[in-house]
mmCIF file of the N, C-alpha and C atoms, coordinates in Angstrom:
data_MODEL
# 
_entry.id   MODEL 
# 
loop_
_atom_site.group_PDB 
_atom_site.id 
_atom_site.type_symbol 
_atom_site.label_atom_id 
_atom_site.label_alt_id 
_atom_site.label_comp_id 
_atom_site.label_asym_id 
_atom_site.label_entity_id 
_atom_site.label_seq_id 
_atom_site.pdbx_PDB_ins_code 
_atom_site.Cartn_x 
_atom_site.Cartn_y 
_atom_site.Cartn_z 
_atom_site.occupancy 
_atom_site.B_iso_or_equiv 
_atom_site.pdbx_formal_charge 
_atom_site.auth_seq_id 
_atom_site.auth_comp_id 
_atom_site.auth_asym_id 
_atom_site.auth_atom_id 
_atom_site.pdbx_PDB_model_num 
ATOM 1   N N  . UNK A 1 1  ? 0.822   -1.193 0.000   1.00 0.00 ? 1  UNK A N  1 
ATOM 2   C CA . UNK A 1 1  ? 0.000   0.000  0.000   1.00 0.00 ? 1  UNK A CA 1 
ATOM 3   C C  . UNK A 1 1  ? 0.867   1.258  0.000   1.00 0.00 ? 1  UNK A C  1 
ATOM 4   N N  . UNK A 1 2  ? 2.097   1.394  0.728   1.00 0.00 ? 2  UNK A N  1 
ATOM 5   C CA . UNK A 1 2  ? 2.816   2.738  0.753   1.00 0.00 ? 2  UNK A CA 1 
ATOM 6   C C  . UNK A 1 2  ? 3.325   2.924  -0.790  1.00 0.00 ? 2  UNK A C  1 
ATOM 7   N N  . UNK A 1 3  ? 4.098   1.585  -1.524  1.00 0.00 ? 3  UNK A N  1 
ATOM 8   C CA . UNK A 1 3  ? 4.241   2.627  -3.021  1.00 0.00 ? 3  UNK A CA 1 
ATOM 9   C C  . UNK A 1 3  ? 3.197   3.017  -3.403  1.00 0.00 ? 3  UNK A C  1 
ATOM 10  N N  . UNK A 1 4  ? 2.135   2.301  -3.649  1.00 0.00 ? 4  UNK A N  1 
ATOM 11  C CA . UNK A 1 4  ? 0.828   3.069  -4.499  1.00 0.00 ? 4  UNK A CA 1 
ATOM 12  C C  . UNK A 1 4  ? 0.866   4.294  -3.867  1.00 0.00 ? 4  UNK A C  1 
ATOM 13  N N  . UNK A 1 5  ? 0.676   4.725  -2.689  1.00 0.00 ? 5  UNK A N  1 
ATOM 14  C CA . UNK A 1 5  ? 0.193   6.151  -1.757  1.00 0.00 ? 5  UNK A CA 1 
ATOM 15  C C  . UNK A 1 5  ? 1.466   7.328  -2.442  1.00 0.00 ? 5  UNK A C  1 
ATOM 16  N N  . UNK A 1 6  ? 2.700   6.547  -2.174  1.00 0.00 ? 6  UNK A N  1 
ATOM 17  C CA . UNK A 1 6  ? 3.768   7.612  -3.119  1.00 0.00 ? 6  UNK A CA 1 
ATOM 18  C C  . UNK A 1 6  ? 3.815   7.861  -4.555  1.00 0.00 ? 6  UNK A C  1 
ATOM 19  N N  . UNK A 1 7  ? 3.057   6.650  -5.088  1.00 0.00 ? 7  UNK A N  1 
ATOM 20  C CA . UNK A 1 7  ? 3.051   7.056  -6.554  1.00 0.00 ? 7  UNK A CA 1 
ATOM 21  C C  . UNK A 1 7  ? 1.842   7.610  -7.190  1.00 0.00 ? 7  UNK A C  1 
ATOM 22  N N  . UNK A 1 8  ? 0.929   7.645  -6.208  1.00 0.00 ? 8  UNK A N  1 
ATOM 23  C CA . UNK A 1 8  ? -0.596  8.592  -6.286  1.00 0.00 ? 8  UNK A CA 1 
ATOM 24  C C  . UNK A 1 8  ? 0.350   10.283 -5.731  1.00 0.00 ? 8  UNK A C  1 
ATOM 25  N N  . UNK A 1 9  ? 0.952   9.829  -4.565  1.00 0.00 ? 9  UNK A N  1 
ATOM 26  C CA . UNK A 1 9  ? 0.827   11.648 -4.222  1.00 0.00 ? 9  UNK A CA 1 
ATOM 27  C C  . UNK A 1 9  ? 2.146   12.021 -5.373  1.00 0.00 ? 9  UNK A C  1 
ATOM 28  N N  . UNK A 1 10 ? 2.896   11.508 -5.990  1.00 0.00 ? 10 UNK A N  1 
ATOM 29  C CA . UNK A 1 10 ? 4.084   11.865 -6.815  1.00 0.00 ? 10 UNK A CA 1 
ATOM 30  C C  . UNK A 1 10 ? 3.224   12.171 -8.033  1.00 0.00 ? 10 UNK A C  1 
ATOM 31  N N  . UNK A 1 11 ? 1.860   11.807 -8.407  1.00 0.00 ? 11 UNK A N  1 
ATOM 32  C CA . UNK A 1 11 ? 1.603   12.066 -9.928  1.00 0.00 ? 11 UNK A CA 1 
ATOM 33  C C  . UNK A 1 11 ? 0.659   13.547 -9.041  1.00 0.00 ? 11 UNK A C  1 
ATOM 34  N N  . UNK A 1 12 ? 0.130   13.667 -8.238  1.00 0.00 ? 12 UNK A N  1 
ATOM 35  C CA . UNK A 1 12 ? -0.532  15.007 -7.617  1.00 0.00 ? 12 UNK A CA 1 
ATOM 36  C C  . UNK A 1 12 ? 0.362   16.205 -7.616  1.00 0.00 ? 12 UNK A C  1 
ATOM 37  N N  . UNK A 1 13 ? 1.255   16.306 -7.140  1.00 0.00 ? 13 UNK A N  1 
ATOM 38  C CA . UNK A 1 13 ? 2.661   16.803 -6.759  1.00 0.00 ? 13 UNK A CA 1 
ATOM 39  C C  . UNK A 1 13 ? 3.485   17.346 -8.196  1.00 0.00 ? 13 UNK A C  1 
ATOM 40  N N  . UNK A 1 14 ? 3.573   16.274 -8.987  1.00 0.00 ? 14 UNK A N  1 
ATOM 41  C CA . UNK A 1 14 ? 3.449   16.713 -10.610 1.00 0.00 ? 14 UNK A CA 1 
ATOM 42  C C  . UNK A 1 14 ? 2.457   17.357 -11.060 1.00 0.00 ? 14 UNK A C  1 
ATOM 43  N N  . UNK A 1 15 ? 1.099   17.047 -11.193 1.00 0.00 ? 15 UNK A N  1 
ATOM 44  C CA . UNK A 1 15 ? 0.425   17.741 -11.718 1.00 0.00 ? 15 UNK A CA 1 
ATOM 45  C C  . UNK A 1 15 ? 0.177   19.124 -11.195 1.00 0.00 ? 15 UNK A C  1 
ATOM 46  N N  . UNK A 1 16 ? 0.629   19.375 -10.200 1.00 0.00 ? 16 UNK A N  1 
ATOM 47  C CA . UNK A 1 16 ? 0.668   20.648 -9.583  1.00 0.00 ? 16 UNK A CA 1 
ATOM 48  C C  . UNK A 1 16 ? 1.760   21.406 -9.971  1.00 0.00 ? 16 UNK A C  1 
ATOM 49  N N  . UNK A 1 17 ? 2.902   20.956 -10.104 1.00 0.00 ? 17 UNK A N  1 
ATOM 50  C CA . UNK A 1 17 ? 4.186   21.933 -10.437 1.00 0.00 ? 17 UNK A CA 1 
ATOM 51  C C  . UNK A 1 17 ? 3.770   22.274 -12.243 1.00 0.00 ? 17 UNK A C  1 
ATOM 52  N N  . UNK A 1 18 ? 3.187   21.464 -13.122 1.00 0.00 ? 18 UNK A N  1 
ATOM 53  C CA . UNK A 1 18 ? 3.280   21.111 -14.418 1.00 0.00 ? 18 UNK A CA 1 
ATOM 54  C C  . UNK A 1 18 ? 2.058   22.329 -14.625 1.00 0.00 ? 18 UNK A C  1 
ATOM 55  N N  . UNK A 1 19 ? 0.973   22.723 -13.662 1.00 0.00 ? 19 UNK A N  1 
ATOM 56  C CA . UNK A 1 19 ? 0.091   23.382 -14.042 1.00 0.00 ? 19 UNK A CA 1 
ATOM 57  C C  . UNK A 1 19 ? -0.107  24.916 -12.917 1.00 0.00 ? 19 UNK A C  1 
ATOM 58  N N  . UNK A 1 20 ? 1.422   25.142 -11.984 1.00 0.00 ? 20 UNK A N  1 
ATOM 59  C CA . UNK A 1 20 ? 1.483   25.950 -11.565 1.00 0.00 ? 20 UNK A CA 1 
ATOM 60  C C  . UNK A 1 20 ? 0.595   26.168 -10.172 1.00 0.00 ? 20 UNK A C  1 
ATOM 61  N N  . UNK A 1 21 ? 0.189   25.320 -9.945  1.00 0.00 ? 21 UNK A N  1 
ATOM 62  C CA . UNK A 1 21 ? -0.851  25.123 -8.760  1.00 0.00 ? 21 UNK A CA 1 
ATOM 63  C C  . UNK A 1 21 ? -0.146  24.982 -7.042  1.00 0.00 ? 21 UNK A C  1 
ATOM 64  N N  . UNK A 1 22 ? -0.106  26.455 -6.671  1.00 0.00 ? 22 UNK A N  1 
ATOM 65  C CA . UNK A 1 22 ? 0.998   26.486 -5.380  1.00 0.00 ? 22 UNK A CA 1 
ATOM 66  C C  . UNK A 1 22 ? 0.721   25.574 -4.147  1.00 0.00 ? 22 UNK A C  1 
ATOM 67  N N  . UNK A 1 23 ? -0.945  25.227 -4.048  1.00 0.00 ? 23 UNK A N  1 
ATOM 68  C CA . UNK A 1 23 ? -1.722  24.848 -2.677  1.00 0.00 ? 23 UNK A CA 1 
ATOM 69  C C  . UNK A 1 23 ? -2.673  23.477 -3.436  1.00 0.00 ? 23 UNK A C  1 
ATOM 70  N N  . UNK A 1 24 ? -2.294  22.591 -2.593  1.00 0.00 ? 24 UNK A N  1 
ATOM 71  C CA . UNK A 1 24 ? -2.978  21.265 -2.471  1.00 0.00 ? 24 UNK A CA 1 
ATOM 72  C C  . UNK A 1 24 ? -3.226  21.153 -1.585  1.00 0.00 ? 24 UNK A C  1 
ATOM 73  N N  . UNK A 1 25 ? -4.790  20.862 -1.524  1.00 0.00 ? 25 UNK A N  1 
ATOM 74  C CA . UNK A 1 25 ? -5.332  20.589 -0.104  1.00 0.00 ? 25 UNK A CA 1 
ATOM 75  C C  . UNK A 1 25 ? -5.910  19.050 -0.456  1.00 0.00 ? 25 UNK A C  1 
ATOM 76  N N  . UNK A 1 26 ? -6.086  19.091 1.172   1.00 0.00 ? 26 UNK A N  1 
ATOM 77  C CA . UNK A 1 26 ? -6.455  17.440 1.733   1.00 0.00 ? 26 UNK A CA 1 
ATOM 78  C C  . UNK A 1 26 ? -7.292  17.681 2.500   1.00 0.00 ? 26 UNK A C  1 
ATOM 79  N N  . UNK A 1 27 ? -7.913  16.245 2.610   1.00 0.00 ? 27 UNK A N  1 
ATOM 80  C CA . UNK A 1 27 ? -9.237  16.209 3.281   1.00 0.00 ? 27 UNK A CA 1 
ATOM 81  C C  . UNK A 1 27 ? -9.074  15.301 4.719   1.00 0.00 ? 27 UNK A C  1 
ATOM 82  N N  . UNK A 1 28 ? -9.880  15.379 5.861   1.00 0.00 ? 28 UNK A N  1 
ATOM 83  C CA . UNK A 1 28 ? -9.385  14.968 7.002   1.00 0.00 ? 28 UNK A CA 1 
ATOM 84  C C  . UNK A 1 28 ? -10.192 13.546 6.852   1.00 0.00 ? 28 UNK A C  1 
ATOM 85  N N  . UNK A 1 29 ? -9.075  12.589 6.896   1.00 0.00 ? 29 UNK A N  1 
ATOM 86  C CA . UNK A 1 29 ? -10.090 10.958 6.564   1.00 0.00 ? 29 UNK A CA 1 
ATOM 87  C C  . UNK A 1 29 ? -10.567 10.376 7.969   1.00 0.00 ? 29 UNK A C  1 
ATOM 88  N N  . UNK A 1 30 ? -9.771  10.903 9.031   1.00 0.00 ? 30 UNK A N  1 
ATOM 89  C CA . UNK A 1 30 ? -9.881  9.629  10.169  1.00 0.00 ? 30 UNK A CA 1 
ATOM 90  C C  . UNK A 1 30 ? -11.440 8.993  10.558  1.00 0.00 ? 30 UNK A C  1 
ATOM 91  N N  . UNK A 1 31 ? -12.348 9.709  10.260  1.00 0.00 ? 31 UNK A N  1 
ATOM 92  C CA . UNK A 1 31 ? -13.687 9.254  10.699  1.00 0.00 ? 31 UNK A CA 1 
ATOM 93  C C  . UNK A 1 31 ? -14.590 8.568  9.428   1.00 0.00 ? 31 UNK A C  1 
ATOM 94  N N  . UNK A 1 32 ? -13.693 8.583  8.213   1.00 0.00 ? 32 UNK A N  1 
ATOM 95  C CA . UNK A 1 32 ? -14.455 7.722  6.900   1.00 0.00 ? 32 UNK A CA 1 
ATOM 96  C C  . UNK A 1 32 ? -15.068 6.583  7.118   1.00 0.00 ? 32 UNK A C  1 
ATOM 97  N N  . UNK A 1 33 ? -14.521 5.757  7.974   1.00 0.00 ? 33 UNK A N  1 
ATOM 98  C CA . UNK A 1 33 ? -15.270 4.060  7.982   1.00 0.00 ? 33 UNK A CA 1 
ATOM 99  C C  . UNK A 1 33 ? -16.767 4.334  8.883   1.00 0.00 ? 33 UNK A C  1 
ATOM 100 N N  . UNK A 1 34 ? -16.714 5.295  9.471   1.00 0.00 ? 34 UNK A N  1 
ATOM 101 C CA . UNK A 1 34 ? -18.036 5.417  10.466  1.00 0.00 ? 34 UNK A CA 1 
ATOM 102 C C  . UNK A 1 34 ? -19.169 7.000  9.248   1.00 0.00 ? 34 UNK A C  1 
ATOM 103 N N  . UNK A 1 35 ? -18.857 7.499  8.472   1.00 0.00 ? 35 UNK A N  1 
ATOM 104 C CA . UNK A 1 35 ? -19.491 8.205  7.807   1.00 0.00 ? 35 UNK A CA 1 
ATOM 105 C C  . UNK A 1 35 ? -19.747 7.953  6.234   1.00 0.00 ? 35 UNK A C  1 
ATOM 106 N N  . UNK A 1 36 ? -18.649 6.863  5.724   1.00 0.00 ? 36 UNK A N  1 
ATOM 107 C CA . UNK A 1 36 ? -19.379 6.735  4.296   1.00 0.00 ? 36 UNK A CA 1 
ATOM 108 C C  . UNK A 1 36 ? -19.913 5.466  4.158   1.00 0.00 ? 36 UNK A C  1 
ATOM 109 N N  . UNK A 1 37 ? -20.895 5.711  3.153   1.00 0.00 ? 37 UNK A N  1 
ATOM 110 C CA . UNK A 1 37 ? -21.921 4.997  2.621   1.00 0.00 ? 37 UNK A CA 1 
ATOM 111 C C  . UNK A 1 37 ? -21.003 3.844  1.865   1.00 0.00 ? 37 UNK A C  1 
ATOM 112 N N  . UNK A 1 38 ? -21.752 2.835  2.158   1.00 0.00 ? 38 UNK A N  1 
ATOM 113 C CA . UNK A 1 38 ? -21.184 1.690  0.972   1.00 0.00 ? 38 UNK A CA 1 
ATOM 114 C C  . UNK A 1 38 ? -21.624 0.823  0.288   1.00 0.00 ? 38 UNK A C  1 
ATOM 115 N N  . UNK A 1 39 ? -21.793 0.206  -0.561  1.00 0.00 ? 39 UNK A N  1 
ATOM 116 C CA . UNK A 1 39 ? -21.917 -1.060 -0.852  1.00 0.00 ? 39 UNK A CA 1 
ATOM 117 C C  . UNK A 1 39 ? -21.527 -2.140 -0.455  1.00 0.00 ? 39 UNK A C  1 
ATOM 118 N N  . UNK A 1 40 ? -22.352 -3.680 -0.193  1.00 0.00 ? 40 UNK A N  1 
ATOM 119 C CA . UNK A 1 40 ? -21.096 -4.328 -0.062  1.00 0.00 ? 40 UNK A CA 1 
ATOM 120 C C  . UNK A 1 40 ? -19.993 -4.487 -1.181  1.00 0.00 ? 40 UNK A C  1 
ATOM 121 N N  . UNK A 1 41 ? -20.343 -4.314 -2.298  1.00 0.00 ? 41 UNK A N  1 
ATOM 122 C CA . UNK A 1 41 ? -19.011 -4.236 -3.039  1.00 0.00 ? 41 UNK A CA 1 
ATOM 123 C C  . UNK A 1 41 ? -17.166 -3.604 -2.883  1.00 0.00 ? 41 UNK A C  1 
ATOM 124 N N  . UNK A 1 42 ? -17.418 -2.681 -2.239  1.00 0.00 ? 42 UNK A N  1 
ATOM 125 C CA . UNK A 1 42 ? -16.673 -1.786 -1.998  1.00 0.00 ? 42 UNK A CA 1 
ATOM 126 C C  . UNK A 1 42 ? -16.568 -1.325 -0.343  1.00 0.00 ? 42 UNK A C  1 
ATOM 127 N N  . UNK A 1 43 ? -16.990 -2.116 0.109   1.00 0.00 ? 43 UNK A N  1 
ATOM 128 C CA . UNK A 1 43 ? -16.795 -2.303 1.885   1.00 0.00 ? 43 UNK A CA 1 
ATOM 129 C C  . UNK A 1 43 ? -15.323 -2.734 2.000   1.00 0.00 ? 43 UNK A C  1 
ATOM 130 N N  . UNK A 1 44 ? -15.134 -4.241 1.218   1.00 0.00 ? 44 UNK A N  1 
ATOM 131 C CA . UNK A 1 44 ? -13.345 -4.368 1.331   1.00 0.00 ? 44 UNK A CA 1 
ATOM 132 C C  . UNK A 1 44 ? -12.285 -3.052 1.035   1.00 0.00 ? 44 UNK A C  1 
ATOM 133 N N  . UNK A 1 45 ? -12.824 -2.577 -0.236  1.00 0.00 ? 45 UNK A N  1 
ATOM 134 C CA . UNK A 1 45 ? -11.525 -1.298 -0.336  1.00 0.00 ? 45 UNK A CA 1 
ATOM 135 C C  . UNK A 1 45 ? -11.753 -0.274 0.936   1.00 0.00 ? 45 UNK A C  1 
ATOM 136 N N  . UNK A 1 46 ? -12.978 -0.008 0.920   1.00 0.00 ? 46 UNK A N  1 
ATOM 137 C CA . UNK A 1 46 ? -12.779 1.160  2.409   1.00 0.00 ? 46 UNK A CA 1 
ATOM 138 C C  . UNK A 1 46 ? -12.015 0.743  3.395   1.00 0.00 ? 46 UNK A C  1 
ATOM 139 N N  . UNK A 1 47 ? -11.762 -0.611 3.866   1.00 0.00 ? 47 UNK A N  1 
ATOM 140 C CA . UNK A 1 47 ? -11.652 -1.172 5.756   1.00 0.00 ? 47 UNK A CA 1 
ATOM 141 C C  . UNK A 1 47 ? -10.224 -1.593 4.852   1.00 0.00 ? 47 UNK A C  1 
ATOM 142 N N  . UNK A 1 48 ? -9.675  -1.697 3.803   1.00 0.00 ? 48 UNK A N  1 
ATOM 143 C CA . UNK A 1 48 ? -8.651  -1.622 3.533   1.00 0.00 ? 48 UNK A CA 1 
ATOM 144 C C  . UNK A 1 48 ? -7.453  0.036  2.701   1.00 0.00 ? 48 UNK A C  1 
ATOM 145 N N  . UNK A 1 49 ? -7.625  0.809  2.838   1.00 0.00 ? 49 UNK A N  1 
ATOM 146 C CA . UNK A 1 49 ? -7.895  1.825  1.919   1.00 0.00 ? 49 UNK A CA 1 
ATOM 147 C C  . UNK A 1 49 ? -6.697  2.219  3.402   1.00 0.00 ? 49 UNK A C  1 
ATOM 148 N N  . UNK A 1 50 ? -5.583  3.233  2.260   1.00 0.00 ? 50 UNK A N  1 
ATOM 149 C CA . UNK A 1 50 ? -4.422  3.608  3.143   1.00 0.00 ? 50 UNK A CA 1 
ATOM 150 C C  . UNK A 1 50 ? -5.096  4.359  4.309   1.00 0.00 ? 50 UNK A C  1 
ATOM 151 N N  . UNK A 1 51 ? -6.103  5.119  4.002   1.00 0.00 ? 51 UNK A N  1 
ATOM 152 C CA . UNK A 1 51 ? -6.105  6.146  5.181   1.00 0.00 ? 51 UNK A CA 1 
ATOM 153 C C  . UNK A 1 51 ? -6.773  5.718  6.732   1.00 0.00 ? 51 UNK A C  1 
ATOM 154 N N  . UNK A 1 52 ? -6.909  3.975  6.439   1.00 0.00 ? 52 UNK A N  1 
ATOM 155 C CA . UNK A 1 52 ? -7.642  3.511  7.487   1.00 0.00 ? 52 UNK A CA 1 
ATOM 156 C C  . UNK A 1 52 ? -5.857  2.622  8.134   1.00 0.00 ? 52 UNK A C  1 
ATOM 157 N N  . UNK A 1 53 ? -5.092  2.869  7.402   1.00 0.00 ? 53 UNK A N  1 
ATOM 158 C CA . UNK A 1 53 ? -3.889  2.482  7.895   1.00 0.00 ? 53 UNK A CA 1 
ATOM 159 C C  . UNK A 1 53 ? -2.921  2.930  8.842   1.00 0.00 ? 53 UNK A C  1 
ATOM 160 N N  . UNK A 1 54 ? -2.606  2.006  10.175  1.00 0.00 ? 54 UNK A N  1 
ATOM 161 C CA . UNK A 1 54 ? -2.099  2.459  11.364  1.00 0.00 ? 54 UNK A CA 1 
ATOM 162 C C  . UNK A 1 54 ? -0.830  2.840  11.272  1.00 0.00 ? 54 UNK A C  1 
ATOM 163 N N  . UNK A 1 55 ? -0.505  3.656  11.658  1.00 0.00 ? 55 UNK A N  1 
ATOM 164 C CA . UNK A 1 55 ? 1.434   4.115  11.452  1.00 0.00 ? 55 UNK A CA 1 
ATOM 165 C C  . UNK A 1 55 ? 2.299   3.360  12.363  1.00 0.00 ? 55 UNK A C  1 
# 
């Protein structure tokens, strides 16, 4: 899961220098598994999904 997370924020990070864009913002995840909606389809990627990942 950490390369994907570096090679998602490395193509963000690019697309920001490439289109002059000084400020990238982020969104605060810690409370996602108790506020979004799901399917069961897509229940595995949420309860697996980096931002539910412990440091």
């Amino acid at each position: 899961m950490q390369d994907q997370d570096h090679k998602v924020s490395r193509e963000i990070v690019d697309f920001a220098t490439d289109n002059t864009i000084a400020v990238i913002r982020l969104e605060q995840l810690t409370n996602m598994r108790q506020t979004a909606r799901t399917s069961r389809k897509n229940e595995k990627t949420l309860h697996t999904s980096s931002s539910t990942k412990q440091s």
